[in-house]
C-alpha positions, 0 to 999 in steps of 0.5 A: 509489540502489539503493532508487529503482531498486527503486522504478522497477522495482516490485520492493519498495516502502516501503508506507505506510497511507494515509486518503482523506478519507472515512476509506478505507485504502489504501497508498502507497509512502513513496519514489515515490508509487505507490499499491498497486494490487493489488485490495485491499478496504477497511477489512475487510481491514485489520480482521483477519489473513488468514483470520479475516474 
């Protein structure tokens, strides 16, 4: 319960790697659905740790 209500008041989510049917990634909550909007790129930022891309 407490983690749906984590959820709801989008303070911690259960991230999980996704695949468009064109081969894109992107990430979307295992619990509620959401789709991690923050402005991610694409597969390059995926491609290698922070910093070294």
């Amino acid at each position: 319960m407490i983690k749906a209500l984590l959820c709801k008041l989008n303070i911690r989510h259960d991230w999980h790697i996704e695949h468009t049917d064109d081969g894109a990634l992107y990430r979307r909550c295992k619990r509620c659905g959401k789709d991690d909007d923050r402005g991610r790129g694409g597969p390059a930022d995926w491609a290698a740790p922070a910093g070294m891309g």
